[in-house]
mmCIF file of the N, C-alpha and C atoms, coordinates in Angstrom:
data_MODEL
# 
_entry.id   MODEL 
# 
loop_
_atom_site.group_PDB 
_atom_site.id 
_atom_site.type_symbol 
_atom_site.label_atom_id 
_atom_site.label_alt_id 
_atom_site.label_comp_id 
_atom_site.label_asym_id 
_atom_site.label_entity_id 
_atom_site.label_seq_id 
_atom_site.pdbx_PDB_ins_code 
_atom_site.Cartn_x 
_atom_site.Cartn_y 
_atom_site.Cartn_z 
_atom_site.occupancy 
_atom_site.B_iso_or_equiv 
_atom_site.pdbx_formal_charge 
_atom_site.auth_seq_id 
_atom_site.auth_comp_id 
_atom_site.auth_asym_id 
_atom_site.auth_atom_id 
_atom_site.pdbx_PDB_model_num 
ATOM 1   N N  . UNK A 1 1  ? 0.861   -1.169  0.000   1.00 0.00 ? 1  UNK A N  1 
ATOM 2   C CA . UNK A 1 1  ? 0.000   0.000   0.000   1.00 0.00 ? 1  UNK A CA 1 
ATOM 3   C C  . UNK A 1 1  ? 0.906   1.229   0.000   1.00 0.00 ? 1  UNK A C  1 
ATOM 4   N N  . UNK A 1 2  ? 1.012   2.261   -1.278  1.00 0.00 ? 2  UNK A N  1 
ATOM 5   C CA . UNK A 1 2  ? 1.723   3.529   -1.255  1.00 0.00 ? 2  UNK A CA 1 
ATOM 6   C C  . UNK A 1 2  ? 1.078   4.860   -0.615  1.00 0.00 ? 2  UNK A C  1 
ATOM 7   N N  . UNK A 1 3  ? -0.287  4.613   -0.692  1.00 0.00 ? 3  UNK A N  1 
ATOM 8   C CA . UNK A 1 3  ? -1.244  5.943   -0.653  1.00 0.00 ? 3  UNK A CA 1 
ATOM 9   C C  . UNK A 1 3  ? -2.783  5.402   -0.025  1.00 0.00 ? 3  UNK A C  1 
ATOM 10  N N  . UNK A 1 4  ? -3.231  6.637   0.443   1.00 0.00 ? 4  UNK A N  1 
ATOM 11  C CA . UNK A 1 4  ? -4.803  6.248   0.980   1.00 0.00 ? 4  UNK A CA 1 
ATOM 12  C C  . UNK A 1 4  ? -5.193  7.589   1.191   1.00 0.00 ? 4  UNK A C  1 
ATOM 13  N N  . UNK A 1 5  ? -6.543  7.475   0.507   1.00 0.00 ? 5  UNK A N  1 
ATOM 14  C CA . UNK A 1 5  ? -7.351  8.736   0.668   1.00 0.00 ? 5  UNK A CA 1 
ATOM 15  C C  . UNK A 1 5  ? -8.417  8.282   1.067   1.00 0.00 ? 5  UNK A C  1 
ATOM 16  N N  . UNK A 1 6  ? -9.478  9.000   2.211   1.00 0.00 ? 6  UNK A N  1 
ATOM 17  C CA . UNK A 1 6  ? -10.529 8.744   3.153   1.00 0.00 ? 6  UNK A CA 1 
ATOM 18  C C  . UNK A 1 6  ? -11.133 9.733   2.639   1.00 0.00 ? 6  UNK A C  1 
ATOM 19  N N  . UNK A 1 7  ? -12.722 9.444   2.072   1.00 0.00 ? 7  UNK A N  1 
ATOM 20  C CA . UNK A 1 7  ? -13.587 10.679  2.004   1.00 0.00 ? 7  UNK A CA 1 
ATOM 21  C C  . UNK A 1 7  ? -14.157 11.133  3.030   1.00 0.00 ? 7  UNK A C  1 
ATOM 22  N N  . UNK A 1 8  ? -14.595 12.369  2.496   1.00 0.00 ? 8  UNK A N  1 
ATOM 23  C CA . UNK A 1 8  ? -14.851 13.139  3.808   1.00 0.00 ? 8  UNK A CA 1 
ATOM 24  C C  . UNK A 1 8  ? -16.064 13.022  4.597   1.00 0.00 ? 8  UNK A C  1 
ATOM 25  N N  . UNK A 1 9  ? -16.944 11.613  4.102   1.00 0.00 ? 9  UNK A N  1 
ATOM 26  C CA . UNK A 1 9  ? -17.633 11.404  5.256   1.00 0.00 ? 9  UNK A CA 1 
ATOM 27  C C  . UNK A 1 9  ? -17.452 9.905   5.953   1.00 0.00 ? 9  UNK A C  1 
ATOM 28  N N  . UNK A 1 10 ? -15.933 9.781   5.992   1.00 0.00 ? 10 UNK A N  1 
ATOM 29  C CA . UNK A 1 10 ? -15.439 8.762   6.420   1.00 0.00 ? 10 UNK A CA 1 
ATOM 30  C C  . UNK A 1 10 ? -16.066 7.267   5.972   1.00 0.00 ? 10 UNK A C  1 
ATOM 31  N N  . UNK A 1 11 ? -16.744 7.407   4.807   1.00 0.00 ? 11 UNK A N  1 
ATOM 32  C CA . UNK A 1 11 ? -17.425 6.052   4.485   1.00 0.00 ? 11 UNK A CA 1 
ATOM 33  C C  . UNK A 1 11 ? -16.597 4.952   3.704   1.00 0.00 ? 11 UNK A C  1 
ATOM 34  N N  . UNK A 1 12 ? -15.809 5.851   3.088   1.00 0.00 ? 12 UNK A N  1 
ATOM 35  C CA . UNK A 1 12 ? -14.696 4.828   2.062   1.00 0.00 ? 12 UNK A CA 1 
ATOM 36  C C  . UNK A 1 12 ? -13.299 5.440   2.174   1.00 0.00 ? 12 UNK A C  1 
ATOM 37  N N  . UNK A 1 13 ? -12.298 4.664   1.858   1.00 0.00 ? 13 UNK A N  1 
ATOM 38  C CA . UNK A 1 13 ? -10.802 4.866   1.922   1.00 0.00 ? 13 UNK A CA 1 
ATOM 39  C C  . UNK A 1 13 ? -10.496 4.030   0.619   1.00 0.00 ? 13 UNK A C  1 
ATOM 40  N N  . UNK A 1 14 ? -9.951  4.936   -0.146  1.00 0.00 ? 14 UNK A N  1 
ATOM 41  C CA . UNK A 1 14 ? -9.401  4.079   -1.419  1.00 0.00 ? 14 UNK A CA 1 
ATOM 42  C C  . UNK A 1 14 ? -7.809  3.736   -0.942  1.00 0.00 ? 14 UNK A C  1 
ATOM 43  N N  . UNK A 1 15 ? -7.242  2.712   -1.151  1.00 0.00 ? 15 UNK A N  1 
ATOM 44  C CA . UNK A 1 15 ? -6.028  1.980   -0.689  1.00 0.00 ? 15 UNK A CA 1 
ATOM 45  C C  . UNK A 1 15 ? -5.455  1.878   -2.166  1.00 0.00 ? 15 UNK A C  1 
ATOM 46  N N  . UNK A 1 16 ? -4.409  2.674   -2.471  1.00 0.00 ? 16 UNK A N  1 
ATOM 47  C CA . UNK A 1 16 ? -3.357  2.643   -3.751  1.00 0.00 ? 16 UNK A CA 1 
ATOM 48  C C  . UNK A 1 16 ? -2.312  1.798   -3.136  1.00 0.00 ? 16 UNK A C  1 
ATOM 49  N N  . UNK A 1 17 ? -2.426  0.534   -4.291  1.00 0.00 ? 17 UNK A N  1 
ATOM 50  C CA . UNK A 1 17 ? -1.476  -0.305  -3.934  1.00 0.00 ? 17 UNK A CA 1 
ATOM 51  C C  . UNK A 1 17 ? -0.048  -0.265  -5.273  1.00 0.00 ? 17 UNK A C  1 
ATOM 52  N N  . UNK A 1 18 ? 0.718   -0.956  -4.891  1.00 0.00 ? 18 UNK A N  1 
ATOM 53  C CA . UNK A 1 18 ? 1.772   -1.055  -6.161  1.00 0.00 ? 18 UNK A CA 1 
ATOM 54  C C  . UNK A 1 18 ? 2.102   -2.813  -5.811  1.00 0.00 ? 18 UNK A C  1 
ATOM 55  N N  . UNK A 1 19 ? 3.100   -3.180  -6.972  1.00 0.00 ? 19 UNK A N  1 
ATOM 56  C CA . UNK A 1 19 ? 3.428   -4.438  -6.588  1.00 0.00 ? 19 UNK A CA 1 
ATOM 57  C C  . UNK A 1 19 ? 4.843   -4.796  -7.702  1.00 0.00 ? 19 UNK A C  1 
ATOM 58  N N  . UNK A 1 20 ? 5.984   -5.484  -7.735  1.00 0.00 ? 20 UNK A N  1 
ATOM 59  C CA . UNK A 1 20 ? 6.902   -5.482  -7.859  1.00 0.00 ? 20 UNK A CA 1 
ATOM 60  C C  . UNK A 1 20 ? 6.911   -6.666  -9.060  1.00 0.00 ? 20 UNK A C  1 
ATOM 61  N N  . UNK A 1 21 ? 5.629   -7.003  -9.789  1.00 0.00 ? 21 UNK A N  1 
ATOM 62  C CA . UNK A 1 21 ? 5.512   -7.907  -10.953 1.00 0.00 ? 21 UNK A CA 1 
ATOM 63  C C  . UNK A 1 21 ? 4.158   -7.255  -11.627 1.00 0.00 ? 21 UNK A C  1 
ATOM 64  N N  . UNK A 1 22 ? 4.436   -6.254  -12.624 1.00 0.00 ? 22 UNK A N  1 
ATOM 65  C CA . UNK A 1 22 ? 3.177   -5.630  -13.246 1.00 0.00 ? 22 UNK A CA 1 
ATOM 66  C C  . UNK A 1 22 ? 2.177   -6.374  -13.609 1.00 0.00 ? 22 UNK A C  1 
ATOM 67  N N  . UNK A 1 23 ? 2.717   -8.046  -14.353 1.00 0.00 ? 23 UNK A N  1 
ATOM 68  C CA . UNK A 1 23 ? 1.578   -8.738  -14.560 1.00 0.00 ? 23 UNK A CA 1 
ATOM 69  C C  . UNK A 1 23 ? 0.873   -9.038  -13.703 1.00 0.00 ? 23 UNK A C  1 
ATOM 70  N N  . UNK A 1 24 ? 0.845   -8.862  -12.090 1.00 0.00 ? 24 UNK A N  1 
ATOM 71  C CA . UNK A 1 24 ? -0.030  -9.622  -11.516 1.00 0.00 ? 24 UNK A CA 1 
ATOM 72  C C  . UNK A 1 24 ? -0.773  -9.061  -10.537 1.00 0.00 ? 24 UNK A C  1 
ATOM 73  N N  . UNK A 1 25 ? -0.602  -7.761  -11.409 1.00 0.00 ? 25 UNK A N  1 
ATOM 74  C CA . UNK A 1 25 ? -1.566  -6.333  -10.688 1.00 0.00 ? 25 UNK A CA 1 
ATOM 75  C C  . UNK A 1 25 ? -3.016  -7.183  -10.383 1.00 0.00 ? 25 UNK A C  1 
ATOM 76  N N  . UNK A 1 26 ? -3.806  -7.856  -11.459 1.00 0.00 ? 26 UNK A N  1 
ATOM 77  C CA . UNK A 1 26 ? -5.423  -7.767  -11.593 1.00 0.00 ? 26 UNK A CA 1 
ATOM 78  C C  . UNK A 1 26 ? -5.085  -8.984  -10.524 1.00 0.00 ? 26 UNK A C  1 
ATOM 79  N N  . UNK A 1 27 ? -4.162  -10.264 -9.907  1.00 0.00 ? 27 UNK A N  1 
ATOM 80  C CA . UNK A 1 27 ? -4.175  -10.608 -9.377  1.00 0.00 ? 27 UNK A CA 1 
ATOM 81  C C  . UNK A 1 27 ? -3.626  -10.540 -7.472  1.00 0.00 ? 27 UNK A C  1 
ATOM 82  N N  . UNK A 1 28 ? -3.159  -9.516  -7.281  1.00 0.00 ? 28 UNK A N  1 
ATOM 83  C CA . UNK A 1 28 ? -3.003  -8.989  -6.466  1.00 0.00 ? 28 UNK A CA 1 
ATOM 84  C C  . UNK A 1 28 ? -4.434  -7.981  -5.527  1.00 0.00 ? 28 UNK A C  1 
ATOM 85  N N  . UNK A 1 29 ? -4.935  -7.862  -7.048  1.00 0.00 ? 29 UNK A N  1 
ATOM 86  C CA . UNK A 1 29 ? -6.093  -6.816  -6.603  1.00 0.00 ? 29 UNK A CA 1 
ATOM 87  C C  . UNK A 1 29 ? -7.586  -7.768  -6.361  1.00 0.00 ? 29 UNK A C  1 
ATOM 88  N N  . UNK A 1 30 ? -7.324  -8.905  -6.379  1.00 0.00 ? 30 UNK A N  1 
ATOM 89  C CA . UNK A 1 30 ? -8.964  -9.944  -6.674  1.00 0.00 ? 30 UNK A CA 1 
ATOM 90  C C  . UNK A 1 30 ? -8.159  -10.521 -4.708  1.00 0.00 ? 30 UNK A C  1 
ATOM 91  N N  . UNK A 1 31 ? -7.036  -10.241 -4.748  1.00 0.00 ? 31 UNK A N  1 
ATOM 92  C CA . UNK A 1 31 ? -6.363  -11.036 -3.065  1.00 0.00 ? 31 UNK A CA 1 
ATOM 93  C C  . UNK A 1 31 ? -6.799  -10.035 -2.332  1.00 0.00 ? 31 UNK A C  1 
ATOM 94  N N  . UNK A 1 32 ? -6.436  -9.047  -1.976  1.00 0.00 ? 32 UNK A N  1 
ATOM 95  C CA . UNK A 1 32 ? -6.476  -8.056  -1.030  1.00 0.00 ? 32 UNK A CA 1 
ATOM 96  C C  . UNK A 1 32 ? -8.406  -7.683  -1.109  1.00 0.00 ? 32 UNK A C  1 
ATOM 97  N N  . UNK A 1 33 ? -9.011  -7.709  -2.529  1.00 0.00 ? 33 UNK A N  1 
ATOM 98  C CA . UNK A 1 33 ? -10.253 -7.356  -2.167  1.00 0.00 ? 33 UNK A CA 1 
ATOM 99  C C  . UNK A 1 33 ? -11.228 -8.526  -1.594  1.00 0.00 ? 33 UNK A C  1 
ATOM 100 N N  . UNK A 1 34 ? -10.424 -9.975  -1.722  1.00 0.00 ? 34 UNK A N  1 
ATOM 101 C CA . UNK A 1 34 ? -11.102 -10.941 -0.754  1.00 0.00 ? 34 UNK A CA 1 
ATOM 102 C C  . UNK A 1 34 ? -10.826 -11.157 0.558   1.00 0.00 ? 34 UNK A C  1 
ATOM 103 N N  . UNK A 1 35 ? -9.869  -10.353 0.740   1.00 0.00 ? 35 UNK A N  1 
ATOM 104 C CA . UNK A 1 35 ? -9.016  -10.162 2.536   1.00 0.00 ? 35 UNK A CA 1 
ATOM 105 C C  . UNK A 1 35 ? -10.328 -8.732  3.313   1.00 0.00 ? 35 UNK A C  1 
ATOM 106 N N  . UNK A 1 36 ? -10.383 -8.839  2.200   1.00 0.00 ? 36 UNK A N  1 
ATOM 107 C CA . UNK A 1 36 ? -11.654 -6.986  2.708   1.00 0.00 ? 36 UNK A CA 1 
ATOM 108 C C  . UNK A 1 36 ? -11.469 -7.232  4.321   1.00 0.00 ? 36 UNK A C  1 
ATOM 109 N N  . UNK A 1 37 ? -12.783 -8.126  4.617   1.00 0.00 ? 37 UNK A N  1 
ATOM 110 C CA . UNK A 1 37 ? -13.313 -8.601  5.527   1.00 0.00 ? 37 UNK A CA 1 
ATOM 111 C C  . UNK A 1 37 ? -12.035 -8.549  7.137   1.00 0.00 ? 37 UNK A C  1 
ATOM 112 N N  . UNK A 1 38 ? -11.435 -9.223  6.708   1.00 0.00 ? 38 UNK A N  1 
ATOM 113 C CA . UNK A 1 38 ? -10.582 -9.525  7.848   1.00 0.00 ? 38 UNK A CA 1 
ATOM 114 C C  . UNK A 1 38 ? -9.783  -8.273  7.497   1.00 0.00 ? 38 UNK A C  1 
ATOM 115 N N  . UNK A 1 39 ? -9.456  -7.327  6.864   1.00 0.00 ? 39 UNK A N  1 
ATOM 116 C CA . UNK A 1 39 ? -8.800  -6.462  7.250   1.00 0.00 ? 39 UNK A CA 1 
ATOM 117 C C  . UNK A 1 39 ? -9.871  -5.015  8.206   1.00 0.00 ? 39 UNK A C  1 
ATOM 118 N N  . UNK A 1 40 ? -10.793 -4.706  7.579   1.00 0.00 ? 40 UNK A N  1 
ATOM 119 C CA . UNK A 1 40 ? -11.999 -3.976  8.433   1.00 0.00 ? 40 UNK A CA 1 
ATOM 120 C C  . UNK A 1 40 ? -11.754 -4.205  9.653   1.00 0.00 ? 40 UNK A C  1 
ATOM 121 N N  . UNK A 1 41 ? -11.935 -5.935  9.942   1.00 0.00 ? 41 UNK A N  1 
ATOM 122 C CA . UNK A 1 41 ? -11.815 -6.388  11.484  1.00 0.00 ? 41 UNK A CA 1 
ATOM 123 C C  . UNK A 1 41 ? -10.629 -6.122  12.261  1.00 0.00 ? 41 UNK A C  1 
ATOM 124 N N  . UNK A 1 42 ? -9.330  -6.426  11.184  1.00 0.00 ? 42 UNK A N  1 
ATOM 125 C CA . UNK A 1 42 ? -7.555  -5.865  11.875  1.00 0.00 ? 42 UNK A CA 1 
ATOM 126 C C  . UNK A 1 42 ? -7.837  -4.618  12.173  1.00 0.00 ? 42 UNK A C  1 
ATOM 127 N N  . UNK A 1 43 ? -8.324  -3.830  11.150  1.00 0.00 ? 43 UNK A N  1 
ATOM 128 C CA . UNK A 1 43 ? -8.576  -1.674  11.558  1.00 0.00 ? 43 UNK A CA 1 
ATOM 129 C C  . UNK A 1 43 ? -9.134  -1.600  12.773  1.00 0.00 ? 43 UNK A C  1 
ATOM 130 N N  . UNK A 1 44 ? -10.460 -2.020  13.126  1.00 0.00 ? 44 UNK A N  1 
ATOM 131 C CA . UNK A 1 44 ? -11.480 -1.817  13.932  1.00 0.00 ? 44 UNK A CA 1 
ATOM 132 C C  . UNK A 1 44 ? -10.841 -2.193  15.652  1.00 0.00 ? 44 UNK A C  1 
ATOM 133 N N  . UNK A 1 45 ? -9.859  -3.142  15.548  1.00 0.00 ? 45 UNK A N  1 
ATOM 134 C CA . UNK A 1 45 ? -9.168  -3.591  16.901  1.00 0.00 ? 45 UNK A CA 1 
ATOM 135 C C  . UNK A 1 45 ? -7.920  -2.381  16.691  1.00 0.00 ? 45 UNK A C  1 
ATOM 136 N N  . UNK A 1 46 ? -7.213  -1.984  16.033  1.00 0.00 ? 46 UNK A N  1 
ATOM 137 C CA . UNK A 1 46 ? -6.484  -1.148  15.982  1.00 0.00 ? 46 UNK A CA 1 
ATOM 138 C C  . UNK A 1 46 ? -6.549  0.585   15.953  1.00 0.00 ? 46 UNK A C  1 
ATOM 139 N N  . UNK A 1 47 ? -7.515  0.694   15.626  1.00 0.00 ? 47 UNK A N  1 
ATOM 140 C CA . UNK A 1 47 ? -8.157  2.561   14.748  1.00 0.00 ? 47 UNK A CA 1 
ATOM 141 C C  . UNK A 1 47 ? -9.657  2.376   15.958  1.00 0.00 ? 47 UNK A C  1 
ATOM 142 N N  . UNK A 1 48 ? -9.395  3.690   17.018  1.00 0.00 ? 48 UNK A N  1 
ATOM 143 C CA . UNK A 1 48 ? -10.761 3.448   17.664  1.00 0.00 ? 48 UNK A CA 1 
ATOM 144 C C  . UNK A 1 48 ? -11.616 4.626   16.670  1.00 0.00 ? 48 UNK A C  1 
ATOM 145 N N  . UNK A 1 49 ? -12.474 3.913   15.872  1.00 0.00 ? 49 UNK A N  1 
ATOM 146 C CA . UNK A 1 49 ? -13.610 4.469   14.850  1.00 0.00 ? 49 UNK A CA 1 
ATOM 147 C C  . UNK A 1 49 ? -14.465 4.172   15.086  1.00 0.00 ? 49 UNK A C  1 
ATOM 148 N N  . UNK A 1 50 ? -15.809 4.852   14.928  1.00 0.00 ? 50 UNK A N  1 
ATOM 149 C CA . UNK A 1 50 ? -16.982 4.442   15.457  1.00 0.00 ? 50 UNK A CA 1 
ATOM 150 C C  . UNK A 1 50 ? -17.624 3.411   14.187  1.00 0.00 ? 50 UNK A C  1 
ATOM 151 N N  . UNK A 1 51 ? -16.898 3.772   12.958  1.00 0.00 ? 51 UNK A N  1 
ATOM 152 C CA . UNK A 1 51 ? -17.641 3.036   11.672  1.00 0.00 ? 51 UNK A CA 1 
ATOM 153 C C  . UNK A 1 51 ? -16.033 2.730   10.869  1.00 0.00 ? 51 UNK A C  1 
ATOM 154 N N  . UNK A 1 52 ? -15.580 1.515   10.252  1.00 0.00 ? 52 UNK A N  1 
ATOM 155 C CA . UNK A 1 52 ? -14.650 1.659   9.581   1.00 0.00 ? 52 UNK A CA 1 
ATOM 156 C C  . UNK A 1 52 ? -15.017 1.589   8.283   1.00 0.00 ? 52 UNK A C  1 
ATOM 157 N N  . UNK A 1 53 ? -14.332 2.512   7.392   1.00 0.00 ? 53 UNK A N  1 
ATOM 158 C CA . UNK A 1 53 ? -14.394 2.847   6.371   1.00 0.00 ? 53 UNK A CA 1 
ATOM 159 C C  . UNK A 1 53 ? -14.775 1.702   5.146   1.00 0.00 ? 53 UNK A C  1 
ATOM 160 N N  . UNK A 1 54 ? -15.261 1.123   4.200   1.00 0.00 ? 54 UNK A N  1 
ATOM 161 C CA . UNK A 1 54 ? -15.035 0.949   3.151   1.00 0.00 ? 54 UNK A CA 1 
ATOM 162 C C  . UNK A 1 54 ? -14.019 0.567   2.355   1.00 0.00 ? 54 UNK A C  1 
ATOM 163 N N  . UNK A 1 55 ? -13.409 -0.400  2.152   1.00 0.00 ? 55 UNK A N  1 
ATOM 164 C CA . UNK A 1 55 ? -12.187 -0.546  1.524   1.00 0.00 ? 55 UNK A CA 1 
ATOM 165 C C  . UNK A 1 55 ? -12.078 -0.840  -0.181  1.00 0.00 ? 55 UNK A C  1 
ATOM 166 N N  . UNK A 1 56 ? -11.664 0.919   -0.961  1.00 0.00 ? 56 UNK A N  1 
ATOM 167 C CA . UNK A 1 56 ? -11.499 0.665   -2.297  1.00 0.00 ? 56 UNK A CA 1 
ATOM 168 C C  . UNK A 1 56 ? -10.052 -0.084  -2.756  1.00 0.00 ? 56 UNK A C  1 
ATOM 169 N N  . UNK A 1 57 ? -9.430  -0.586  -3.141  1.00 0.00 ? 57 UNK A N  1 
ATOM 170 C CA . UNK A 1 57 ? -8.500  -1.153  -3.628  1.00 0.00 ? 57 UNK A CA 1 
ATOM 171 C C  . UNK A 1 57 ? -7.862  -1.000  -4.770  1.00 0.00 ? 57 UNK A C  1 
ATOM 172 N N  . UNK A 1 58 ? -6.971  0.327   -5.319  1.00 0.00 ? 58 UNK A N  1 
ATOM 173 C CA . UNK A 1 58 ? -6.838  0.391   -6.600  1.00 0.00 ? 58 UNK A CA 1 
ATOM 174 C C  . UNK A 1 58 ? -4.935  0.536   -6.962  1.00 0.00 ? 58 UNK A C  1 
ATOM 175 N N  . UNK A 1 59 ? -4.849  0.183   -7.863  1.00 0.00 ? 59 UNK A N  1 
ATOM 176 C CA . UNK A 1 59 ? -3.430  -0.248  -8.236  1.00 0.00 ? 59 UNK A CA 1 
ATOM 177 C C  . UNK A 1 59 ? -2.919  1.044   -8.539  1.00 0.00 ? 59 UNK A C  1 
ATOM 178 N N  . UNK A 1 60 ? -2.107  1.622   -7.990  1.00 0.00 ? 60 UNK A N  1 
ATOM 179 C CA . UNK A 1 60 ? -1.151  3.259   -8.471  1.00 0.00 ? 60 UNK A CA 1 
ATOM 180 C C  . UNK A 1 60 ? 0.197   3.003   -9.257  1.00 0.00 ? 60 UNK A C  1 
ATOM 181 N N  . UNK A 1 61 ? -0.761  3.500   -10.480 1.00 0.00 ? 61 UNK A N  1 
ATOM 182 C CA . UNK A 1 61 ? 0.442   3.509   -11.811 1.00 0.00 ? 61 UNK A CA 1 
ATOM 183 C C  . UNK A 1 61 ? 1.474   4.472   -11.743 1.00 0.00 ? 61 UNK A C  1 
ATOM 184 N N  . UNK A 1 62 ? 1.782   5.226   -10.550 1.00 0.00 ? 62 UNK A N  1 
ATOM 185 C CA . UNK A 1 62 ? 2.923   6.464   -11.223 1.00 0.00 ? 62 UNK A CA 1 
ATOM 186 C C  . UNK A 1 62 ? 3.723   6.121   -11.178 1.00 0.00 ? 62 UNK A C  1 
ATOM 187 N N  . UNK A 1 63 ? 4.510   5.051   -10.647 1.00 0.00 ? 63 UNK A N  1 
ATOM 188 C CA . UNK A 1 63 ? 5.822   4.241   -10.750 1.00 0.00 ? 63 UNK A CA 1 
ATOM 189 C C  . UNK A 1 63 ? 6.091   3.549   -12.401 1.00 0.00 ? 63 UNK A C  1 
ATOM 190 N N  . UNK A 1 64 ? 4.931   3.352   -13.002 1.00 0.00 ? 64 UNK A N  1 
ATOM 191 C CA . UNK A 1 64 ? 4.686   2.983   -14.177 1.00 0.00 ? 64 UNK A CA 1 
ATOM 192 C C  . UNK A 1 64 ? 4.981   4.117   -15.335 1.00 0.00 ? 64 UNK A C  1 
ATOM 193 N N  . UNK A 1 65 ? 3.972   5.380   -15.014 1.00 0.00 ? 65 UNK A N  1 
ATOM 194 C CA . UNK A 1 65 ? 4.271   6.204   -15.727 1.00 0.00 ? 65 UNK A CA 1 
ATOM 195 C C  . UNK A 1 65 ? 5.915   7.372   -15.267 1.00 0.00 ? 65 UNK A C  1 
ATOM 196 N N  . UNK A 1 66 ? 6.280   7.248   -14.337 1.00 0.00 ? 66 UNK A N  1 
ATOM 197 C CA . UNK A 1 66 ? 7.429   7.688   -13.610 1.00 0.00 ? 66 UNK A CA 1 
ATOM 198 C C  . UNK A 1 66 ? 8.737   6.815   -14.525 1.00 0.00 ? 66 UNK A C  1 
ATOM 199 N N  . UNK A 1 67 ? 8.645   5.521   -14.880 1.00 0.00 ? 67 UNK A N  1 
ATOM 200 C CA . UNK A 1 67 ? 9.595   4.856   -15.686 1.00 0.00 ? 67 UNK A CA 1 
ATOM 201 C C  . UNK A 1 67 ? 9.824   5.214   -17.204 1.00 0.00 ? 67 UNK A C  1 
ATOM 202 N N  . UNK A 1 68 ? 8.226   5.258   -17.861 1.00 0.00 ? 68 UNK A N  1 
ATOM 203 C CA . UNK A 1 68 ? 7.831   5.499   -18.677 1.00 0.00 ? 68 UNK A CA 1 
ATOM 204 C C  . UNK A 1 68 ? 8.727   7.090   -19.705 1.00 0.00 ? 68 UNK A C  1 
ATOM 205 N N  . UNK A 1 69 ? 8.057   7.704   -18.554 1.00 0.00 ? 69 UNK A N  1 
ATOM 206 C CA . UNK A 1 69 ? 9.252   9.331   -18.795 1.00 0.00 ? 69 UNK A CA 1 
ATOM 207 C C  . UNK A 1 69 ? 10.477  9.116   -18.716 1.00 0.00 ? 69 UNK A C  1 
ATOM 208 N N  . UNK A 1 70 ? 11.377  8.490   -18.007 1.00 0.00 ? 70 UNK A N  1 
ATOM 209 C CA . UNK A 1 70 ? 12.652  8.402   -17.867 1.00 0.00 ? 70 UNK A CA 1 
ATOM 210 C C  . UNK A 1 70 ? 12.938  7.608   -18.509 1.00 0.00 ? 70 UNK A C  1 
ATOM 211 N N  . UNK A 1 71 ? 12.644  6.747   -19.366 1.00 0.00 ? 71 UNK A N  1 
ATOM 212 C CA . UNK A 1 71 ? 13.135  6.146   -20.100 1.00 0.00 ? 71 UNK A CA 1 
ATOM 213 C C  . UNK A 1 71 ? 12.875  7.008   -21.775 1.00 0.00 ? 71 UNK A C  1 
ATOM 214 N N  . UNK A 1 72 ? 11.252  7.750   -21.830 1.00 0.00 ? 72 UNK A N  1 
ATOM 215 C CA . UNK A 1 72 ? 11.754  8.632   -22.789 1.00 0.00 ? 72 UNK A CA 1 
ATOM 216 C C  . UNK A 1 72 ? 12.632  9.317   -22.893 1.00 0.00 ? 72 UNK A C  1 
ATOM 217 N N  . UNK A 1 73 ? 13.214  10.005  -21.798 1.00 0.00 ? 73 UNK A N  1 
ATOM 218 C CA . UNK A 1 73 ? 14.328  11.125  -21.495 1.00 0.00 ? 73 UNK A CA 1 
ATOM 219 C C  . UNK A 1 73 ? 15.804  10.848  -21.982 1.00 0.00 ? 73 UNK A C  1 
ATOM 220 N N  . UNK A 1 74 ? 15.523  9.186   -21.354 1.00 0.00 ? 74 UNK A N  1 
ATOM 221 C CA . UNK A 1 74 ? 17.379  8.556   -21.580 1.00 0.00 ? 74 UNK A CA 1 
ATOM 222 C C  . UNK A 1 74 ? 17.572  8.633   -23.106 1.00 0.00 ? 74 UNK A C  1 
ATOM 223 N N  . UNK A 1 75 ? 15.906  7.836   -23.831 1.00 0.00 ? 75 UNK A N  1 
ATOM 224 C CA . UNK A 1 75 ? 16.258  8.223   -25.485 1.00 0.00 ? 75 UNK A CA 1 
ATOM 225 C C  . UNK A 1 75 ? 16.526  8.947   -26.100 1.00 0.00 ? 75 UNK A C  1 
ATOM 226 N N  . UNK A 1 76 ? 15.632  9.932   -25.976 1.00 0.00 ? 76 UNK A N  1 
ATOM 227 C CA . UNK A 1 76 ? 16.391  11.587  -26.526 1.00 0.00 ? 76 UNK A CA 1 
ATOM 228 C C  . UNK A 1 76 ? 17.518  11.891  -26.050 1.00 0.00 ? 76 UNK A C  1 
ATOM 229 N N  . UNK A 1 77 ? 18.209  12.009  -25.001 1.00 0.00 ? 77 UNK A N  1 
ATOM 230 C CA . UNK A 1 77 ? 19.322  11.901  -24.932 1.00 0.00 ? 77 UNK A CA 1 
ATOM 231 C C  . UNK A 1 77 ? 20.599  11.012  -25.444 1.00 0.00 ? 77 UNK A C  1 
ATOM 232 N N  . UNK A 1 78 ? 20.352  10.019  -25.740 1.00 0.00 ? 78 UNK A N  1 
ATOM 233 C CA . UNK A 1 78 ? 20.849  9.523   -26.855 1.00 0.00 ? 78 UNK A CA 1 
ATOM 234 C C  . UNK A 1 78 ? 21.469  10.139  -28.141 1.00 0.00 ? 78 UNK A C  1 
# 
């Protein structure tokens, strides 16, 4: 998990994840959104909240597009 944003009526938290094998983003993301459950329950013993949030689960490409540029850069420089 790189990032997390909570809306502002505390109902959902989107969870930006990354992972260190691009192919297995859509499978990384079908794991963690079947863990939902038991993670709510890890927050709820940990985070005193009266409601825990919602858990969105989405994969953060800027490491993707962050390579992407620098590797245009190295070419033109070339």
């Amino acid at each position: 998990i790189v990032d997390a944003e909570l809306t502002k009526d505390l109902g959902d938290v989107k969870l930006y994840f990354n992972c260190l094998d691009q192919n297995s983003q859509d499978e990384v993301l079908k794991i963690l959104n079947s863990k939902e459950k038991f993670l709510k329950k890890r927050l709820a013993q940990l985070v005193p909240m009266r409601r825990i949030p919602h858990l969105i689960f989405k994969y953060d490409d800027s490491l993707d597009n962050y390579n992407k540029v620098d590797q245009l850069l190295k070419d033109a420089l070339k």
